[in-house]
N, C-alpha and C positions, 0 to 999 in steps of 0.2 A: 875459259869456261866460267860461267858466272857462278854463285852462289846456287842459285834458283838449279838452274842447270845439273849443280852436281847432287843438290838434293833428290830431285827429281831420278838420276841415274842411281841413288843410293838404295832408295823406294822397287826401282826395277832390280836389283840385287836382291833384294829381300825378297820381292816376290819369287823371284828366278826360283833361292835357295829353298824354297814352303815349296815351288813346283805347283807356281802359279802365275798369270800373267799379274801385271801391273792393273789391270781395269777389272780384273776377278777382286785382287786385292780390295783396291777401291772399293768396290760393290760392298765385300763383307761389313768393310770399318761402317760403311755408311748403315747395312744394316743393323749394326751393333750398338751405332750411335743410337738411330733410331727406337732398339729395344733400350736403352737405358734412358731415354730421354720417358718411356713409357711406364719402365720402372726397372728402380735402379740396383741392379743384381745383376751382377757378370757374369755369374755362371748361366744364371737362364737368359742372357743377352750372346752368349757364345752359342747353347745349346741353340737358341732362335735361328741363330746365324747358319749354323751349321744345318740344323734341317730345311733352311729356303734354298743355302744353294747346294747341299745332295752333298757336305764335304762333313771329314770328321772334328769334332771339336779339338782336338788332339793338333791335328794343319792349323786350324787357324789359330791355336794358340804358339805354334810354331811357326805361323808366319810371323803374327803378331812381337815374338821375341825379335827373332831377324829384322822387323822394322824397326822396332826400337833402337836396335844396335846399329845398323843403319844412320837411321837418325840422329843417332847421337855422333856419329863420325862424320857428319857434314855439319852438327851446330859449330863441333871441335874444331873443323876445318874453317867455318865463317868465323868462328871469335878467333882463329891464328891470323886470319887476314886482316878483319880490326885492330885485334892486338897491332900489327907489323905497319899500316898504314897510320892509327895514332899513334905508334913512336916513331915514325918519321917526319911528322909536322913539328 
């Protein structure tokens, strides 16, 4: 399983544990993106989020942890394989 790969399944855990898919996920980041790109306040870029798609702000900052945690167990995962391949050259 690649890098890409395990990312990707780390992201579908995260959503799993929020009690969400992966493409709901997707959806919100992108409209939060989009609120902060508009103007940059997280809380009114959560609350934005939260009222287009019908969820509470409360999920998505509870998904949003689980991604990060996530996330960070597959960068930790790709810098051990780096790590283990340049100290074998």
């Amino acid at each position: 399983m690649s890098w890409f790969d395990k990312l990707q399944e780390n992201i579908k855990d995260a959503a799993n544990k929020a009690g969400l898919t992966p493409e709901k996920l997707k959806d919100i980041g992108d409209t939060i993106n989009k609120q902060l790109a508009a103007v940059p306040d997280h809380a009114k870029a959560l609350k934005a989020a939260a009222e287009e798609h019908g969820i509470e702000v409360s999920k998505i900052q509870d998904a949003l942890s689980h991604a990060g945690a996530e996330l960070t167990k597959a960068v930790d995962s790709v810098a051990d394989q780096v790590k283990n391949t340049t100290t074998k050259t």
